[in-house]
FIMIPA-748478 format. One line per field, with one value per residue: y, z, x of N, C-alpha, C in turn; residue number from 1; residue in three letters. Coordinates in steps of 0.02 Angstrom, whole numbers. Layout:
FIMIPA-748478
nyy	(Y	...)
nzz	(Z	...)
nxx	(X	...)
cayy	(Y	...)
cazz	(Z	...)
caxx	(X	...)
cyy	(Y	...)
czz	(Z	...)
cxx	(X	...)
n	(NUM	...)
res	(ALA	...)
end
This chain:
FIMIPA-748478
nyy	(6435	6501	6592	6781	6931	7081	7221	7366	7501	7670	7792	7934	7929	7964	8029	7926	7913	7785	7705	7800	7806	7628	7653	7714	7579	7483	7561	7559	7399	7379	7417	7359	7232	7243	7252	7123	7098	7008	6999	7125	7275	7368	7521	7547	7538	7604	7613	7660	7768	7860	7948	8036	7938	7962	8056	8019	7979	7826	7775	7854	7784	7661	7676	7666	7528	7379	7199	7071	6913	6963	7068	7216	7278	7194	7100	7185	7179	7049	7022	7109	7041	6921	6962	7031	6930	6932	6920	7036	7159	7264	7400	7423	7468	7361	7282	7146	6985	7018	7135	7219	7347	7350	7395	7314	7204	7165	7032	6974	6843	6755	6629	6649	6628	6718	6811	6886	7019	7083	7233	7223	7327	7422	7611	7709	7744	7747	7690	7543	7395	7308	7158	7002	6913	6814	6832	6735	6645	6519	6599	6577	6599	6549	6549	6586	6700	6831	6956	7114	7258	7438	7508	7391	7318	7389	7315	7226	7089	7034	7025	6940	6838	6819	6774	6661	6568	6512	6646	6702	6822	6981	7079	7249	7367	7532	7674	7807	7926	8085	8111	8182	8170	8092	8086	8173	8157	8088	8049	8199	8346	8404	8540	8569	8647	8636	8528	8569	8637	8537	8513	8629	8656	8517	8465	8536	8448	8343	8334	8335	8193	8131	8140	8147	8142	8062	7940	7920	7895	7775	7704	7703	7587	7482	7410	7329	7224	7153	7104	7041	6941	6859	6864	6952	7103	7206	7378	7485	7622	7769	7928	8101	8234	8182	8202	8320	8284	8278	8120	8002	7934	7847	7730	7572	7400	7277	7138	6991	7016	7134	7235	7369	7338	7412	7583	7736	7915	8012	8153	8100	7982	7833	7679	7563	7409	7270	7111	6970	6850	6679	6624	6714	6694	6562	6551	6691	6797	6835	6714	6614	6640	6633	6489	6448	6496	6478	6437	6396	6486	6593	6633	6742	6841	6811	6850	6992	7153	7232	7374	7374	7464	7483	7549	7649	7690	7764	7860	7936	7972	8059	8166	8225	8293	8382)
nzz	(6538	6398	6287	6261	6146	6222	6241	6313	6301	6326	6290	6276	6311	6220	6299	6318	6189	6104	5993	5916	6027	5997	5888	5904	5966	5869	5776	5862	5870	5758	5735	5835	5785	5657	5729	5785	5896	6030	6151	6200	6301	6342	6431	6583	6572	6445	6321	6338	6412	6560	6699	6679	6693	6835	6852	6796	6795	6817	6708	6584	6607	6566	6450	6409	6421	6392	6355	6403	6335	6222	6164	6037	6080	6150	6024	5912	5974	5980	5825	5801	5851	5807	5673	5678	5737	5869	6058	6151	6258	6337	6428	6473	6522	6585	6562	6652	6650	6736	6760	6830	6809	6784	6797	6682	6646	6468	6392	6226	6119	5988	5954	5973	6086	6274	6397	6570	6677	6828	6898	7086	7165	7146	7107	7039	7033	7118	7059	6986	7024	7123	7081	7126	7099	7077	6932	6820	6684	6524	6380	6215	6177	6258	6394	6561	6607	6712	6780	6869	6885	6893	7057	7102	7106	7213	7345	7420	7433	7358	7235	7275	7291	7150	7105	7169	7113	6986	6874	6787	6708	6749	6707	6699	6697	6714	6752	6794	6909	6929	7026	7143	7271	7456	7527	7576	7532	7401	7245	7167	7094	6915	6829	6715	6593	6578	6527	6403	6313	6276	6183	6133	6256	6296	6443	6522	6560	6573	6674	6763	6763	6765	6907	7061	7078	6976	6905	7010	7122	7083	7083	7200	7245	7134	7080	7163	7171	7061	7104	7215	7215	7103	6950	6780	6749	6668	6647	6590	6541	6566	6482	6485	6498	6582	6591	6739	6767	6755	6689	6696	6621	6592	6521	6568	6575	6692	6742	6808	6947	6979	6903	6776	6611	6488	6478	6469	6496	6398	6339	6298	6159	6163	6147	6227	6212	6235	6247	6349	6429	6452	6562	6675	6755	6846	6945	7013	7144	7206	7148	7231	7373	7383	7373	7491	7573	7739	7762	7864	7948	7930	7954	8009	7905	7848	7932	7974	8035	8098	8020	7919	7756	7592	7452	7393	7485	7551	7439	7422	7539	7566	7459	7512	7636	7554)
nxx	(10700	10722	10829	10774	10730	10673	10566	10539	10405	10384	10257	10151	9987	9853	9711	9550	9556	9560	9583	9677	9779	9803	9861	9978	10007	10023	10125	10243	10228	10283	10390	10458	10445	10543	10667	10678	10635	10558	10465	10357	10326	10180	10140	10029	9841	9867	9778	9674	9689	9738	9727	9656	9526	9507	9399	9278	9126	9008	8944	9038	9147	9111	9070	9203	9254	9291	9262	9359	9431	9353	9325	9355	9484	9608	9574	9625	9755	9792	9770	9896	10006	10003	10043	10155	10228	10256	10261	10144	10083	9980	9880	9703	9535	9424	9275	9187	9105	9010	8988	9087	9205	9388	9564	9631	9791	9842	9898	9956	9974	10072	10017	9869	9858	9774	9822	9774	9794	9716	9754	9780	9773	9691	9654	9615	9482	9320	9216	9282	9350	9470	9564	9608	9685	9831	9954	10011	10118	10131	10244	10243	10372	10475	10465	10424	10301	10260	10124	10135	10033	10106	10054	10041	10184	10236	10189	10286	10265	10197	10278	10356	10293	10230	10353	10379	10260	10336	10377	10502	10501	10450	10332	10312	10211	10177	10077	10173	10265	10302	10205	10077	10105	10072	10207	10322	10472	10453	10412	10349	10245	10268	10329	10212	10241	10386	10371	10300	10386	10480	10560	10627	10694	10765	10849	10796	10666	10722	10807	10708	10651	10763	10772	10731	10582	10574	10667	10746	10679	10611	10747	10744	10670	10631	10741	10777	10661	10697	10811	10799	10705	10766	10705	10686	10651	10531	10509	10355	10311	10219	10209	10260	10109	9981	9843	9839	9971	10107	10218	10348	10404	10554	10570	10646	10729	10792	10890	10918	11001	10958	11021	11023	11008	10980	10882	10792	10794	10729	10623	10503	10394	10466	10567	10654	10789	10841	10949	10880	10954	10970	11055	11093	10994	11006	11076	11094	11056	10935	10866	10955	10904	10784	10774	10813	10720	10639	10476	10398	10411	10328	10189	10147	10151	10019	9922	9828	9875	9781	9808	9770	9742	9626	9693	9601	9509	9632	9678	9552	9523	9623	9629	9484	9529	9614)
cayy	(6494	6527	6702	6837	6970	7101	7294	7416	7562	7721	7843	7988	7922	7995	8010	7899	7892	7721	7699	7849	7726	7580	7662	7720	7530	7469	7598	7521	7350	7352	7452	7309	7178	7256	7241	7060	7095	6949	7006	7204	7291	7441	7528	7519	7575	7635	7609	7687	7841	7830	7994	8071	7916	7964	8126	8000	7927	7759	7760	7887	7737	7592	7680	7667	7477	7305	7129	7041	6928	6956	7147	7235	7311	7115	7040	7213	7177	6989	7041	7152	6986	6876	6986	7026	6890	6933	6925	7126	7193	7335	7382	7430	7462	7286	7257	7082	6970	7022	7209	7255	7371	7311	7386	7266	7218	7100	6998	6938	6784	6742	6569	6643	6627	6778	6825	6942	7011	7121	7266	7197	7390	7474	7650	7760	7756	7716	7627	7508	7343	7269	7110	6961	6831	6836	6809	6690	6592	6537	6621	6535	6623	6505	6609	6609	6772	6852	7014	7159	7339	7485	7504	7308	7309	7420	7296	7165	6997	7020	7011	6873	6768	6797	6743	6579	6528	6507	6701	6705	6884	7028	7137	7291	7422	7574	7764	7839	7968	8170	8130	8238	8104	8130	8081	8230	8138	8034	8103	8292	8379	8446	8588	8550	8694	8600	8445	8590	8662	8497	8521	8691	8639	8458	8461	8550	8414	8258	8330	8307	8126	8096	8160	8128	8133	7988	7887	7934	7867	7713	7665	7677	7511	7444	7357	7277	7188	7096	7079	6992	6887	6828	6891	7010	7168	7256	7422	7494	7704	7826	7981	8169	8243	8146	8238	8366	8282	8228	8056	8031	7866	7814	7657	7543	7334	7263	7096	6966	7056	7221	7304	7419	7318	7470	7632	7778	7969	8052	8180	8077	7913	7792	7590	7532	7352	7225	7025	6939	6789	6640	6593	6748	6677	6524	6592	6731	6810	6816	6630	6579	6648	6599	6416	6457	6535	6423	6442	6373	6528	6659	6611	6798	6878	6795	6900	7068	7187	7304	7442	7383	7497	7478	7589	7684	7722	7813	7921	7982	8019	8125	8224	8276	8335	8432)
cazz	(6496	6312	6273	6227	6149	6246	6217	6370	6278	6345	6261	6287	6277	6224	6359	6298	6125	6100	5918	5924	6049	5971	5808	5924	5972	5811	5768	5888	5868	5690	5729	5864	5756	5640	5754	5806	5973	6034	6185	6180	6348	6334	6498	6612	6530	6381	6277	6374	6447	6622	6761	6680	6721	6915	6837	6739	6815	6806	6635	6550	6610	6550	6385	6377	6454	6358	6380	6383	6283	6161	6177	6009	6087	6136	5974	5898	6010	5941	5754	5810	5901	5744	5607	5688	5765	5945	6110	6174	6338	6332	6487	6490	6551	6560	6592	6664	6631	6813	6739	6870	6806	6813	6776	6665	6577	6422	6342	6175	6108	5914	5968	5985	6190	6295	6467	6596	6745	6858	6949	7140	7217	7098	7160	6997	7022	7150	7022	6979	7076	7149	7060	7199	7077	7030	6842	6801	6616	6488	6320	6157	6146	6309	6443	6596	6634	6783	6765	6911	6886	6943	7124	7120	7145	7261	7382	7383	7439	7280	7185	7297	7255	7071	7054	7192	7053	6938	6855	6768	6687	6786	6677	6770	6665	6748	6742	6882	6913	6931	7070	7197	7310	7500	7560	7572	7492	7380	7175	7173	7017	6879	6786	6643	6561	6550	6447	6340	6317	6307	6115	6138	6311	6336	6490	6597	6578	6588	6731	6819	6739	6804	6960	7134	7025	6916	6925	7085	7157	7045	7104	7285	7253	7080	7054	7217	7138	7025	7134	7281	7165	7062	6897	6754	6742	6630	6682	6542	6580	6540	6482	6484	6501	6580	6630	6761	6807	6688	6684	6678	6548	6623	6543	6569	6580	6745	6739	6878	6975	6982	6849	6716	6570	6447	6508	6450	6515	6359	6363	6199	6149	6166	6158	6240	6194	6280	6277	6422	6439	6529	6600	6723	6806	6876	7006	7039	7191	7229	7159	7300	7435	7385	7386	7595	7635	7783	7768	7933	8009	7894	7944	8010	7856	7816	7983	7969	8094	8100	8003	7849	7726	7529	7417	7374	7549	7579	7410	7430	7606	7555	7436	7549	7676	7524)
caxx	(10689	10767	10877	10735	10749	10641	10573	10468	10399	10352	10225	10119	9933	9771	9668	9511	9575	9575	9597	9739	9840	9815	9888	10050	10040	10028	10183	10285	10265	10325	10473	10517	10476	10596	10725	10691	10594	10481	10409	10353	10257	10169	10104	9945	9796	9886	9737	9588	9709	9730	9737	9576	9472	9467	9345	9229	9059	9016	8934	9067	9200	9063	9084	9274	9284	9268	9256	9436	9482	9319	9332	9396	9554	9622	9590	9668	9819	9797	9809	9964	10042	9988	10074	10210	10270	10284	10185	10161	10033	9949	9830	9659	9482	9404	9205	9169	9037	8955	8961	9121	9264	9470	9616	9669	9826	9833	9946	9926	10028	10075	9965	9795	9813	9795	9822	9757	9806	9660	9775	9759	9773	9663	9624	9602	9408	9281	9198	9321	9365	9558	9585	9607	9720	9916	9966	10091	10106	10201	10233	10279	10447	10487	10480	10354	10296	10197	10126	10109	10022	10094	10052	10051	10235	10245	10195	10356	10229	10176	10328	10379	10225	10229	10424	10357	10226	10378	10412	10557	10523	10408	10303	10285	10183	10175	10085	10202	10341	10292	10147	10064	10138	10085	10246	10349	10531	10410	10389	10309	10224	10341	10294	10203	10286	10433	10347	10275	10439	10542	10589	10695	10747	10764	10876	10749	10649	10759	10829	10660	10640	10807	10807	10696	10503	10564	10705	10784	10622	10613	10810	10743	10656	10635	10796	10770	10621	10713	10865	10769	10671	10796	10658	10697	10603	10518	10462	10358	10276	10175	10272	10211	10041	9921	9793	9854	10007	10181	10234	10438	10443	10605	10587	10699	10741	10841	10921	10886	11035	10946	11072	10987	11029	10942	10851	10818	10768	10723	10542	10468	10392	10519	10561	10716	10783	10866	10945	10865	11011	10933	11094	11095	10935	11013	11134	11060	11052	10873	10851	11003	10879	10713	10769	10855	10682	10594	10410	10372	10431	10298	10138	10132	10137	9948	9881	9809	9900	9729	9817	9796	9687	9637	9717	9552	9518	9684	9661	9495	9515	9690	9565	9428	9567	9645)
cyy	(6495	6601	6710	6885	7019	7183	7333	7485	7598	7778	7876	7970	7951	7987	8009	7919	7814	7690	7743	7810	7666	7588	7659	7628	7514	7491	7542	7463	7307	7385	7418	7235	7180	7261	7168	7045	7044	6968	7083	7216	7370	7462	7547	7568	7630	7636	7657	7761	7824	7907	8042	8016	7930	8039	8092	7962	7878	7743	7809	7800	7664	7603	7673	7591	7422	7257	7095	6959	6952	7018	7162	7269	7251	7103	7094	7184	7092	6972	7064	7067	6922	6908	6998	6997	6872	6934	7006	7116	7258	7344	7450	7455	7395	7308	7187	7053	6999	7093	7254	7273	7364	7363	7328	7274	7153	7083	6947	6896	6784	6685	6570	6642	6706	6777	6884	6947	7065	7152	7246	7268	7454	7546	7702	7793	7711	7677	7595	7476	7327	7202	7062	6896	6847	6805	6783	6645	6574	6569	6572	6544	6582	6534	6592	6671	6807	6938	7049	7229	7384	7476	7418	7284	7364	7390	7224	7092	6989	6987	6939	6827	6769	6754	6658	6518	6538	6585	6695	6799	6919	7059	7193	7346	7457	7645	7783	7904	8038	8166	8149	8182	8135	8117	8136	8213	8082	8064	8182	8292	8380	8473	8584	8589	8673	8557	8503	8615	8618	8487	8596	8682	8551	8433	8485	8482	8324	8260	8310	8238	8088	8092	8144	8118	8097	7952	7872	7896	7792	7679	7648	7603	7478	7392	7295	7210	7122	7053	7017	6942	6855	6829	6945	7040	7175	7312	7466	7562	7741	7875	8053	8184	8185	8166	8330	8351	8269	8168	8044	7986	7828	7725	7609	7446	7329	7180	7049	6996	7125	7255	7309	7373	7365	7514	7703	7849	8026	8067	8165	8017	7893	7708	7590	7426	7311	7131	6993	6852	6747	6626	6638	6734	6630	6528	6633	6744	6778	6744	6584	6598	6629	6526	6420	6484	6479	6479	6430	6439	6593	6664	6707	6859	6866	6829	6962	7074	7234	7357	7444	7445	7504	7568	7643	7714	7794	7864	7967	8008	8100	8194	8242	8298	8403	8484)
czz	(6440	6332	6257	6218	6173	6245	6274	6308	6316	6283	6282	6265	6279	6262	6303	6242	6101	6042	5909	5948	6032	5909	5853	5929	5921	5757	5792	5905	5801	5710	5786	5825	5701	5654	5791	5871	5976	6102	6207	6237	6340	6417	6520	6580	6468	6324	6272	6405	6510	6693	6736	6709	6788	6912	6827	6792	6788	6749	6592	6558	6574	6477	6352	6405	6414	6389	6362	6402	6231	6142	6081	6012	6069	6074	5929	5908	5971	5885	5758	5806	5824	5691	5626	5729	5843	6001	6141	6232	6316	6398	6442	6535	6535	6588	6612	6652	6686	6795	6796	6830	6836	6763	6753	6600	6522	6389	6325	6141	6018	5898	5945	6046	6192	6377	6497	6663	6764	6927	7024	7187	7163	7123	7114	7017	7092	7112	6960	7037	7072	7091	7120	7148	7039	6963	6829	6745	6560	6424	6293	6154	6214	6375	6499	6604	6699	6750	6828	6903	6919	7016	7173	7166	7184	7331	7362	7388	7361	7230	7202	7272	7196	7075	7100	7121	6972	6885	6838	6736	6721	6716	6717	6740	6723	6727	6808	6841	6923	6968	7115	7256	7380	7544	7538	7533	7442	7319	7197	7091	6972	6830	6730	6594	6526	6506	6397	6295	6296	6243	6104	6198	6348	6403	6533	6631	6597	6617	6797	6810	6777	6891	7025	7121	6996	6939	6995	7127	7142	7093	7171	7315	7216	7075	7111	7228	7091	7055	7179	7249	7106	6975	6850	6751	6682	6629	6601	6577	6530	6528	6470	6501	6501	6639	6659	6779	6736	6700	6666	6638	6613	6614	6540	6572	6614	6724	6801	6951	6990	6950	6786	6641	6493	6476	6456	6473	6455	6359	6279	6210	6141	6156	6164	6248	6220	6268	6352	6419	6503	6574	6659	6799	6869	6947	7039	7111	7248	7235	7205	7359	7443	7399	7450	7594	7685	7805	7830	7969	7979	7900	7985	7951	7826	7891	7975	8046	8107	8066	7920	7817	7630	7519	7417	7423	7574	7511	7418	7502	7623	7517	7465	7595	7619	7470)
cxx	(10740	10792	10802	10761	10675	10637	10530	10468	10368	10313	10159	10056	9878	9718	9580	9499	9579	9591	9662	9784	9837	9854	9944	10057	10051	10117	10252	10318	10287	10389	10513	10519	10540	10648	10722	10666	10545	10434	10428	10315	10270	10134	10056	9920	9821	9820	9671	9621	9696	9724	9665	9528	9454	9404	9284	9181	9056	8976	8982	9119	9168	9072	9139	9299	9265	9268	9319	9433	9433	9328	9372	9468	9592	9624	9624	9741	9836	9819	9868	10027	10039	10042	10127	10250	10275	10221	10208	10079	10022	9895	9771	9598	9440	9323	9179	9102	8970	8948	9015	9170	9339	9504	9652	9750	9834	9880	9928	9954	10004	10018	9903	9778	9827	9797	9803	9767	9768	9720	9737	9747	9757	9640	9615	9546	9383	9227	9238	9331	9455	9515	9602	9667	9776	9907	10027	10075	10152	10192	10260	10389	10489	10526	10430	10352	10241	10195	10098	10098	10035	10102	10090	10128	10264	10254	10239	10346	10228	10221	10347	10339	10222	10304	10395	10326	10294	10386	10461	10572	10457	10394	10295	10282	10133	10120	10095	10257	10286	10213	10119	10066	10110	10136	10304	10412	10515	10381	10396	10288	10272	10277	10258	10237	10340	10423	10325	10339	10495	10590	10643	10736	10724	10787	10834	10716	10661	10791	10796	10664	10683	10813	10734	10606	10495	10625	10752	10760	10623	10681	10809	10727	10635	10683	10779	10716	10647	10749	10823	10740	10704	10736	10715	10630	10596	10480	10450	10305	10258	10239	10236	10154	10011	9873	9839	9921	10080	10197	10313	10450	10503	10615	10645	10701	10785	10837	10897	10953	11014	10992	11024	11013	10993	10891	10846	10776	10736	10626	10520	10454	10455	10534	10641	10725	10833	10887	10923	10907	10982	11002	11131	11049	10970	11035	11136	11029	10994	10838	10873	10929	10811	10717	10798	10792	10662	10526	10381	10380	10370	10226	10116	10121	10065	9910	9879	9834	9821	9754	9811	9726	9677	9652	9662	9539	9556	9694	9635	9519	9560	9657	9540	9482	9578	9582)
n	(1	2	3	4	5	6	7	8	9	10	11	12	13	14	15	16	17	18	19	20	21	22	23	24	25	26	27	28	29	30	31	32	33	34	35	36	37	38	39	40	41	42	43	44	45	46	47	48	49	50	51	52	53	54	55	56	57	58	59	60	61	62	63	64	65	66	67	68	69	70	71	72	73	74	75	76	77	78	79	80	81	82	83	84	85	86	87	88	89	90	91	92	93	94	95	96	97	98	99	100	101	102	103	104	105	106	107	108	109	110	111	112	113	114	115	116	117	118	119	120	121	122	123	124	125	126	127	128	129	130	131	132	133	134	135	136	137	138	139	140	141	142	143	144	145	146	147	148	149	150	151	152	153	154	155	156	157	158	159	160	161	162	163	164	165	166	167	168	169	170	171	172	173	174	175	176	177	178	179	180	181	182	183	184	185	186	187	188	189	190	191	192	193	194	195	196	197	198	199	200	201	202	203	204	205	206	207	208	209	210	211	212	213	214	215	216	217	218	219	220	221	222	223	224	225	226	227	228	229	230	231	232	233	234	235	236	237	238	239	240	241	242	243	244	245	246	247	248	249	250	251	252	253	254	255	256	257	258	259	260	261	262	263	264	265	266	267	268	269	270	271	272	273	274	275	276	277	278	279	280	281	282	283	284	285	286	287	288	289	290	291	292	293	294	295	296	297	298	299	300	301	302	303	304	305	306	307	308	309	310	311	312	313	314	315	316	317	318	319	320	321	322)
res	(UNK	UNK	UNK	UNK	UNK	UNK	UNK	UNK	UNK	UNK	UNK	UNK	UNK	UNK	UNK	UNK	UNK	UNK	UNK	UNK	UNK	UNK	UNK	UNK	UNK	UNK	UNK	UNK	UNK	UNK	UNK	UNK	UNK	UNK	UNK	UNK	UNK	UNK	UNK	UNK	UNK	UNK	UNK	UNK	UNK	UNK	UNK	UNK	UNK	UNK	UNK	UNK	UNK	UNK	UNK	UNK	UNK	UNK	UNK	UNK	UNK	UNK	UNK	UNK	UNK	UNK	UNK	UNK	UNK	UNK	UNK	UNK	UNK	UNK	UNK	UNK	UNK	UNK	UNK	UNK	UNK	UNK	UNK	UNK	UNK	UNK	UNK	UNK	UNK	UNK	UNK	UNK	UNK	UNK	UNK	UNK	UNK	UNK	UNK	UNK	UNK	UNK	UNK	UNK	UNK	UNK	UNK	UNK	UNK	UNK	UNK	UNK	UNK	UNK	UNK	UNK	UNK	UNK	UNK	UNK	UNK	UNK	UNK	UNK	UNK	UNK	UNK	UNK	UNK	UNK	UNK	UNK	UNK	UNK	UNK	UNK	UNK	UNK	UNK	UNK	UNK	UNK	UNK	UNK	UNK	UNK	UNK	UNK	UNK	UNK	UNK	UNK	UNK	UNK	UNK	UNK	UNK	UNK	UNK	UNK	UNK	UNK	UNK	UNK	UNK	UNK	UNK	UNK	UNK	UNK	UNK	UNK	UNK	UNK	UNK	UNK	UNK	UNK	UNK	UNK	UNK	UNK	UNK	UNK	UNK	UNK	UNK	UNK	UNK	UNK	UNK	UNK	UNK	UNK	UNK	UNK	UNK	UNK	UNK	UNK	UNK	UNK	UNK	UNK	UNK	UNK	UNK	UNK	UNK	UNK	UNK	UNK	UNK	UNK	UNK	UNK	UNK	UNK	UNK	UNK	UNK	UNK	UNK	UNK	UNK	UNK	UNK	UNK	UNK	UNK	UNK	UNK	UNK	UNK	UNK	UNK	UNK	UNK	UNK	UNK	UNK	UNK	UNK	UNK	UNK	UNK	UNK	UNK	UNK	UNK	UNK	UNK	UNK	UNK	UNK	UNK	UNK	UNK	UNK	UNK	UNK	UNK	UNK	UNK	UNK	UNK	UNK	UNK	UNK	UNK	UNK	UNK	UNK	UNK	UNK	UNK	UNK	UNK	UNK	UNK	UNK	UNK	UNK	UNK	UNK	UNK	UNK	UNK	UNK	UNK	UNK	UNK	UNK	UNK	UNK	UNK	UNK	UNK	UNK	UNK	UNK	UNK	UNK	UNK	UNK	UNK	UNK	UNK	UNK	UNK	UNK	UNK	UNK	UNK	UNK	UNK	UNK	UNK	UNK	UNK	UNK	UNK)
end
């Protein structure tokens, strides 16, 4: 891997605006190429809006989904990646050639290549499909990159198997923080009040952002993503209103040490910016232990215990209780 220099943005998107957020992208990735940024991530379904689609029937969502890479968002994101220099992600509603719905996210290279990764624990919509195949590739700026959505890294095989297939930097575009979580020490709401509010009193609300709804939560087991996997992060979020719920941003960039190497809590679009130094990778914690694992001993982790259950499952079912 080469130095990069590297940007996560957070911003507040138009729920199925899609031309509206493509302008914020557009915004943002002149104001990192102006600072010399080469690889820019924006977060999941930033394009298509993301916490209203679990309202939308399966032709309201057919109307907000394309074909990736031919799709006009993609080759948008393409022109972006062309003119200014850099490779940037943005996520999506994808339509496949078979006519199935993905959370997808895309990244678009200065080249002309693109990449896609199909969220594996999709659960916005019952019509929408998981994704079944990790994302790992290289960019121009000489980097590999893997990309996991959201939920994705939640589960830590995952992470492990992207940094296996060679990962050197995690994408990890997010819409999280302020959610009707059903684990009782696990997010919660926050007032919307406060996001309406957050211009006369900013501290209300970047005390939630900071505190057990957003990053409190995040520190429980983000860093530990990079750390264990010897990877850098890039966690890139939703921020405010979306839909019924707030979104805390909190974005930030971790190091392959799990240290915060730029973050930031503020209730506004945002882009925080970062050197990613290859010569942290080497030594690196997580990289010491991945090369000591012994495989011979893991052949339990490919057996279902019986308890497992998809994501979608354990939503809906939390709904009709509530």
């Amino acid at each position: 891997m080469k130095d990069i220099k590297a940007a996560a943005v957070q911003f507040n998107h138009a729920a199925g605006d899609k031309q509206a957020n493509l302008e914020t992208i557009r915004s943002f990735s002149e104001q990192a190429s102006g600072v010399g940024v080469q690889l820019l991530v924006f977060p999941e379904m930033c394009i298509t809006g993301y916490w209203h689609v679990r309202k939308l029937n399966r032709e309201a969502i057919d109307a907000l989904a394309e074909p990736v890479p031919d799709g006009p968002s993609t080759q948008r994101l393409l022109d972006l990646s062309r003119e200014f220099g850099l490779t940037l992600g943005a996520g999506l509603i994808e339509r496949s050639g078979e006519g199935k719905f993905y959370n997808t996210y895309v990244v678009a290279m200065p080249d002309g290549k693109t990449a896609q990764h199909r969220k594996l624990h999709c659960f916005i919509s019952e019509h929408m499909d998981s994704g079944s195949t990790y994302t790992v590739f290289d960019i121009p700026q000489g980097a590999r990159v893997g990309v996991l959505i959201c939920y994705d890294n939640n589960i830590f095989e995952n992470v492990r198997i992207t940094a296996l297939m060679g990962a050197e930097i995690l994408l990890a575009p997010h819409q999280t923080g302020g959610c009707d979580s059903p684990s009782p020490r696990c997010m919660g709401l926050i007032d919307p009040k406060l996001w309406a509010d957050r211009h006369k009193d900013p501290a209300a609300i970047e005390a939630e952002f900071r505190g057990p709804k957003g990053r409190d939560w995040l520190m429980r087991w983000l860093p530990s993503r990079a750390h264990d996997n010897g990877m850098f992060l890039i966690y890139a979020n939703g921020v405010g209103l979306d839909d019924n719920e707030i979104r805390t941003g909190n974005a930030m960039i971790f190091d392959p040490y799990g240290e915060i190497l730029v973050e930031t809590w503020k209730a506004e679009n945002a882009m925080v910016v970062a050197y990613l130094e290859a010569s942290r990778l080497e030594m690196s914690t997580g990289s010491r232990w991945i090369r000591s694992r012994r495989p011979d001993l893991y052949e339990i982790l490919t057996v279902p215990t019986g308890s497992e259950k998809d994501t979608r499952t354990l939503r809906f079912a939390r709904e009709k209780r509530s």
